[in-house]
C-alpha positions in Angstrom: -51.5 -3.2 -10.5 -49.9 -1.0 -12.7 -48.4 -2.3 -15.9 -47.1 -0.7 -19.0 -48.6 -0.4 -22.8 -47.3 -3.4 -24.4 -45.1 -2.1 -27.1 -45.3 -4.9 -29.4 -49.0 -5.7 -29.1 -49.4 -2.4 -29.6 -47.9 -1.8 -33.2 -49.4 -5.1 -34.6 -53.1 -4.4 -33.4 -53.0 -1.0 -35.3 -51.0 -2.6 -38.3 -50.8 -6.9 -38.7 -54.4 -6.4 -40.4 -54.4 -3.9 -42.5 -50.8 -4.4 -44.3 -51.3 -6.9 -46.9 -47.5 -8.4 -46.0 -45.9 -9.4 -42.8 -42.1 -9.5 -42.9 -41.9 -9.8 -39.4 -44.2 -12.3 -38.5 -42.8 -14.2 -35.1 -44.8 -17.9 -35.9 -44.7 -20.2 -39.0 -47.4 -20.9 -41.5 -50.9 -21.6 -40.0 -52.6 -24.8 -40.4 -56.5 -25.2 -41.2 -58.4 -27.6 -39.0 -58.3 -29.7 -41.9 -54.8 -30.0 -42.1 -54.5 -30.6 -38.7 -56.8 -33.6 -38.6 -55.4 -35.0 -41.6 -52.3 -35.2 -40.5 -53.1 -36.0 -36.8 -55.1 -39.1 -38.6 -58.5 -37.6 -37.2 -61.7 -37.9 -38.7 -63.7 -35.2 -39.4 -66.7 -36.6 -37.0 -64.5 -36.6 -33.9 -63.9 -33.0 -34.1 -67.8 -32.9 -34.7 -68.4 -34.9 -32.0 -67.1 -33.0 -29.3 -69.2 -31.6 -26.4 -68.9 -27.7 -25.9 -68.6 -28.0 -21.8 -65.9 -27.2 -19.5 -62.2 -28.5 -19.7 -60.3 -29.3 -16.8 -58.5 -26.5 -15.1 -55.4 -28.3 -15.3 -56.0 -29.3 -18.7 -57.4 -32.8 -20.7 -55.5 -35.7 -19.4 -54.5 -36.7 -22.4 -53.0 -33.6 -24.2 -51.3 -33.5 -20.9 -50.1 -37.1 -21.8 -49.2 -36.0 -25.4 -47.3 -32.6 -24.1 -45.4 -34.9 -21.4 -43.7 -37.1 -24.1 -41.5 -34.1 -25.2 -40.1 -33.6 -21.8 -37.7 -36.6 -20.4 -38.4 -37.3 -16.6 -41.5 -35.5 -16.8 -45.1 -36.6 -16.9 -48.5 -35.6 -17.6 -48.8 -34.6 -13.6 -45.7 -32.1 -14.5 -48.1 -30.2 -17.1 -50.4 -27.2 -16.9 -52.2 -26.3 -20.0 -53.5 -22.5 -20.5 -55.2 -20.4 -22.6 -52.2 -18.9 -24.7 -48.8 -18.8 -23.6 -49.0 -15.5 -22.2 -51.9 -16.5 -19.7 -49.0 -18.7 -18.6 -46.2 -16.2 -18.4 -48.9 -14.4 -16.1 -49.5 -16.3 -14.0 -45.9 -17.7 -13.1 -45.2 -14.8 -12.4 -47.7 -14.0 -10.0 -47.0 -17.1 -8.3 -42.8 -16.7 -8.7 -42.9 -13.1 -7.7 -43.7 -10.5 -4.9 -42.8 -7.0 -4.3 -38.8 -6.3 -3.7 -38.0 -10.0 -5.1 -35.1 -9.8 -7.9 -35.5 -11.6 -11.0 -32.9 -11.6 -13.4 -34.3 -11.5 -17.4 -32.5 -12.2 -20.4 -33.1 -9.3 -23.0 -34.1 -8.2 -25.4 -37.3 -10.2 -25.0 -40.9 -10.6 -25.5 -42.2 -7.4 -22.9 -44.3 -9.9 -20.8 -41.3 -11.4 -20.0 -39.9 -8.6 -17.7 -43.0 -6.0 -17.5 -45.5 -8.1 -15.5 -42.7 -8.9 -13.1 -42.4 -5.2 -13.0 -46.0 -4.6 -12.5 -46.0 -6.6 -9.2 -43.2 -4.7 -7.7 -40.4 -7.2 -8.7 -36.7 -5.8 -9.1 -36.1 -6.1 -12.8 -32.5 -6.6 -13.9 -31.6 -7.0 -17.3 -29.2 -9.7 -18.3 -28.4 -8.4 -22.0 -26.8 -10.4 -25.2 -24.5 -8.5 -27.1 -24.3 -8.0 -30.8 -21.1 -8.9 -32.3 -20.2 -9.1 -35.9 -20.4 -13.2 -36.0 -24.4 -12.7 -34.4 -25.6 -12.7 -31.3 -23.8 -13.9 -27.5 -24.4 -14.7 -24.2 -21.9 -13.4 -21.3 -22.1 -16.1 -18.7 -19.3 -14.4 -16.3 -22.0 -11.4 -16.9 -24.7 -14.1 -15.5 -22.9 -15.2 -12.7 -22.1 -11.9 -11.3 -25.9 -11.1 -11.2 -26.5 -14.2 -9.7 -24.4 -13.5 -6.8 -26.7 -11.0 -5.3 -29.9 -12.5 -3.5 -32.4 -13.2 -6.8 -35.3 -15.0 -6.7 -35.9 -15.7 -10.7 -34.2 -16.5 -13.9 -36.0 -15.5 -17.2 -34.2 -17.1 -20.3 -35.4 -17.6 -23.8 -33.9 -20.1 -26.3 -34.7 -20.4 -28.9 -34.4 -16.1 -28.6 -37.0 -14.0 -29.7 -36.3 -11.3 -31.3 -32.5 -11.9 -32.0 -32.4 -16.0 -33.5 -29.4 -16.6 -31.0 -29.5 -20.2 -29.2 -27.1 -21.2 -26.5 -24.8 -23.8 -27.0 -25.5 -27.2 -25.2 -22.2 -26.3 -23.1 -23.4 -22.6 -22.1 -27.5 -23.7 -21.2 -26.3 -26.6 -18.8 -24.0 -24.2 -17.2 -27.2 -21.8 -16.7 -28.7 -24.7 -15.1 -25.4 -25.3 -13.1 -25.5 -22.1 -11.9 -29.6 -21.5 -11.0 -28.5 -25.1 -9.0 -25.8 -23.3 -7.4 -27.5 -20.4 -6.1 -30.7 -21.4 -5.4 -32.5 -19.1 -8.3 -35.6 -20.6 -9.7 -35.7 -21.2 -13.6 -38.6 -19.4 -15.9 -37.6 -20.9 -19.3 -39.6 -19.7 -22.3 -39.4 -22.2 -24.7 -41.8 -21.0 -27.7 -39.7 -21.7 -30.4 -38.6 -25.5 -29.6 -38.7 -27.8 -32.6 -37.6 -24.7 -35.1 -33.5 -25.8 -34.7 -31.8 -26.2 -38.0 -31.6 -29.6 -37.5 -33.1 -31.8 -34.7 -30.1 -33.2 -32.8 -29.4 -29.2 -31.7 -32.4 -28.8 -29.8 -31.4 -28.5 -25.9 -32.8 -30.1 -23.3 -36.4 -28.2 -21.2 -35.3 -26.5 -18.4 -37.7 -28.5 -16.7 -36.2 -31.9 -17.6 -32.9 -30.4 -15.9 -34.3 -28.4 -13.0 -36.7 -30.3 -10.3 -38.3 -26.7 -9.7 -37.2 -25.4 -13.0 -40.6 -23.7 -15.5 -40.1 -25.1 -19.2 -43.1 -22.8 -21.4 -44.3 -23.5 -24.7 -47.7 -24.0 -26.6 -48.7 -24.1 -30.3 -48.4 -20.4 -31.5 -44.9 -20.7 -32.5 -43.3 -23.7 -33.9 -46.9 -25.5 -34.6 -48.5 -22.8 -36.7 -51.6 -22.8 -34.9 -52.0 -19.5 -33.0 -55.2 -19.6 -33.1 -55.8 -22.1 -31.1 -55.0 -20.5 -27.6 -53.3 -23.4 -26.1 -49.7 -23.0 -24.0 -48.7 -24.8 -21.8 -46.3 -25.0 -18.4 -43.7 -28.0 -17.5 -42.2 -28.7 -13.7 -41.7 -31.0 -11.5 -42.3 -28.8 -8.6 -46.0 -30.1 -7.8 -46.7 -27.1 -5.3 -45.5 -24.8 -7.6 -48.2 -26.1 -11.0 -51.0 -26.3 -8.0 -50.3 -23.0 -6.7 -50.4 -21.2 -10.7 -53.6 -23.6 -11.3 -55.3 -22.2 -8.6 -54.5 -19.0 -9.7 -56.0 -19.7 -12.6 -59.4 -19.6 -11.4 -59.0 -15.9 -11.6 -58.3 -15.7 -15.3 -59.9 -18.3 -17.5 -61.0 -21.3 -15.2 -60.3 -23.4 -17.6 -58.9 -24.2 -21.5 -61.2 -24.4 -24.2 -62.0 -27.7 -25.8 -62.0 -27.5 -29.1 -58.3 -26.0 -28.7 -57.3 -28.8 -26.7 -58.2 -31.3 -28.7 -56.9 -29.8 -32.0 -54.2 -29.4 -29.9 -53.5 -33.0 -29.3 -54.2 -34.0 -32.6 -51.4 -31.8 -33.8 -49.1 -33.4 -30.8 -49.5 -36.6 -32.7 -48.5 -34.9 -36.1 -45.4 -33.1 -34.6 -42.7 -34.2 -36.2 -44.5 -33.8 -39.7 -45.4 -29.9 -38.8 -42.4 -29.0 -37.0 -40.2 -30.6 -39.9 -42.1 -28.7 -42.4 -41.8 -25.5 -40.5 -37.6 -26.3 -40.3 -37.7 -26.8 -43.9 -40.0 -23.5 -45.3 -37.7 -21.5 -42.8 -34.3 -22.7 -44.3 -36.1 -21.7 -47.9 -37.2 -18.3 -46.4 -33.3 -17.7 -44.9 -31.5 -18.8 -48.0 -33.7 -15.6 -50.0 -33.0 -13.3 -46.7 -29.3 -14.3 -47.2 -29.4 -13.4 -50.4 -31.6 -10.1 -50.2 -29.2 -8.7 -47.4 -26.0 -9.6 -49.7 -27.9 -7.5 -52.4 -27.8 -4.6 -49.9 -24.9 -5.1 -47.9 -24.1 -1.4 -47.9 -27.2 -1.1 -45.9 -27.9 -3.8 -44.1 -26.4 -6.5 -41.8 -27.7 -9.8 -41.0 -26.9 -13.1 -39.5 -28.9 -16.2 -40.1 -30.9 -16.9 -36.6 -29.3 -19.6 -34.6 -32.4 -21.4 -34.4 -35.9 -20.3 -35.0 -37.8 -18.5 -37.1 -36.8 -14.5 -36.3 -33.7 -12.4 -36.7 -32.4 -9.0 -36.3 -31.5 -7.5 -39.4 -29.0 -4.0 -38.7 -29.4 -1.0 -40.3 -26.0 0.7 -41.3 -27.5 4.8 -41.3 -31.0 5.6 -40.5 -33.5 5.0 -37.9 -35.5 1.8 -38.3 -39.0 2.9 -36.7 -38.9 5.4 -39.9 -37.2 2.5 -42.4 -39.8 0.2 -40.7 -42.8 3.1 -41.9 -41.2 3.5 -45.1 -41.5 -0.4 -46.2 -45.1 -0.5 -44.5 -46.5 2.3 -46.9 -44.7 0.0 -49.4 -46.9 -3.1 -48.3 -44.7 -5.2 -46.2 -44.9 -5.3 -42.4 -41.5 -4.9 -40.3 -41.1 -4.6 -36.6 -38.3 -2.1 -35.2 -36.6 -2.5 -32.4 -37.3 0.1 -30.5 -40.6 -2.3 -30.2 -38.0 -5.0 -27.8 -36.9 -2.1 -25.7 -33.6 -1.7 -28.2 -32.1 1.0 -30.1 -33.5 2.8 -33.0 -31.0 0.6 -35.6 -32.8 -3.1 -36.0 -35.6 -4.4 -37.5 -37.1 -8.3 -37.0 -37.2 -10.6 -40.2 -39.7 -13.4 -39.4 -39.0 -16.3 -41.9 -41.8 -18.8 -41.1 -44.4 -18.1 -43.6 -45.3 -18.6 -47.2 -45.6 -15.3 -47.8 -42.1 -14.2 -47.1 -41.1 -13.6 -50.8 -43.5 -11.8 -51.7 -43.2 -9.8 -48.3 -39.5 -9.4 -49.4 -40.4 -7.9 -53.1 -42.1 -5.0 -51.1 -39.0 -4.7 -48.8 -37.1 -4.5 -52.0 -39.3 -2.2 -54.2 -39.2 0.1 -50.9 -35.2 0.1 -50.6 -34.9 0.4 -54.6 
């Protein structure tokens, strides 16, 4: 197997820790266990009380109870719980994929996305938004004409990581008319559910459309709680989840326990943390809005659709040296050159309490 440096990872193991500001940080604020077993109403003995042993391979029945009320016509036997997300985007793809199969990927996109499908000999072809000057869009005609050629996989992402953009309700149920159609399975990453700008915009999982349909998402993103190591995978296709759990005896076996039960204990609290998250977003995107009017002869941005990261455009100048600049200035920013894009976008990340003061570096560096 032969798979590329991931870009991405890359750039934040050599700089998330040592720049006192992140400006482009991809999850919302992290909880302590504390917080998370206050508001999950646990006690502090029950975390205490819990034996160190092996998990289930397919993950504790009930946080595969709690992760099945999100997902209408699914239930806990539709779930696959894994260490991290991108243990799960692994091994989908090993089990979606073989050498000369076509897979269609949305992009830009988190490199996993399209790079491990690469690495197994997969035909990679890129299904790009476009940049207009009201955001972010999706080309559907674009979609179908891919489609019409013999593909095995669909790779979507909404809500989109790096660019903010969400479908409308209209255009994702006619992705799902049109994987129906032709018989293309559905990978639908799925991170950043529970971030819309308000509740009653959130689409339906791909796998609460699609009997064979993937619907991936975990607690890095809109929970806060990266740490925890938990993702998760959602179909009804039984064969399918048994053939990736078995797979997963090559990886990590199993989930670890303290994980999965913080895990469900957050579950309970969701609609406290994810609401909280919506709201310290919408504060962080009213200062962007205002920073990027400040500078509008130098930068470009549009409020993400949904989520909590954006592309901001720079008007002249490369942004992997703009990027370096505000780094030596104290603030983190990720170009997008990192996403595979060119040399003229940064990410803005605006789910953490540290954004204004990440911002005051950004502006000391531009000023």
């Amino acid at each position: 197997m032969q798979i590329r440096e991931f870009l991405l990872e890359r750039y934040y193991a050599r700089h998330e820790f040592t720049t006192p500001f992140q400006l482009s940080a991809s999850d919302c604020e992290s909880l302590a266990v504390g917080d998370v077993l206050r508001l999950g109403g646990a006690s502090a003995e029950h975390f205490f009380e819990l034996r160190l042993g092996y998990t289930e391979t397919r993950g504790a029945p009930d946080l595969r109870a709690a992760i099945a009320r999100s997902y209408p016509d699914c239930g806990p036997g539709d779930v696959l719980v894994c260490n991290a997300p991108e243990e799960a985007v692994f091994l989908a793809m090993q089990a979606l994929l073989g050498p000369g199969e076509r897979a269609v990927v949305s992009t830009p996109c988190y490199q996993s996305l399209k790079e491990v499908a690469r690495s197994i000999g997969a035909e990679v072809v890129e299904w790009p938004l476009t940049e207009t000057d009201c955001g972010w869009t999706m080309d559907l005609d674009r979609l179908d004409e891919l489609l019409r050629a013999p593909t095995r996989l669909l790779v979507t992402n909404a809500p989109h990581n790096p660019t903010g953009f969400q479908p409308a309700a209209e255009q994702w149920q006619r992705i799902h008319e049109l994987t129906a159609e032709r018989g293309v399975r559905w990978f639908s990453d799925e991170m950043y559910r529970g971030l819309e700008p308000d509740p009653r915009l959130a689409l339906p999982p791909s796998a609460s459309l699609s009997p064979d349909a993937l619907s991936l998402w975990g607690m890095s993103k809109s929970f806060g709680l990266p740490g925890l190591r938990i993702g998760w995978l959602v179909s009804r296709d039984a064969k399918l989840l048994a053939r990736i759990e078995a797979l997963k005896d090559y990886t990590s076996i199993c989930s670890n326990a303290t994980g999965e039960l913080l895990a469900r204990i957050a579950l309970d609290a969701a609609e406290t943390i994810l609401a909280g998250n919506r709201a310290r977003i919408a504060a962080n995107a009213a200062r962007m809005e205002a920073f990027a009017r400040r500078h509008r002869a130098r930068l470009h941005w549009h409020r993400p659709t949904a989520g909590p990261v954006s592309l901001v455009r720079l008007l002249a100048g490369s942004a992997v040296e703009h990027a370096e600049r505000v780094r030596v200035a104290g603030a983190l920013l990720v170009p997008s050159t990192l996403f595979d894009l060119d040399d003229r976008h940064v990410r803005v990340g605006l789910g953490r309490d540290s954004f204004p003061a990440a911002l005051e570096r950004w502006e000391a560096a531009l000023t």
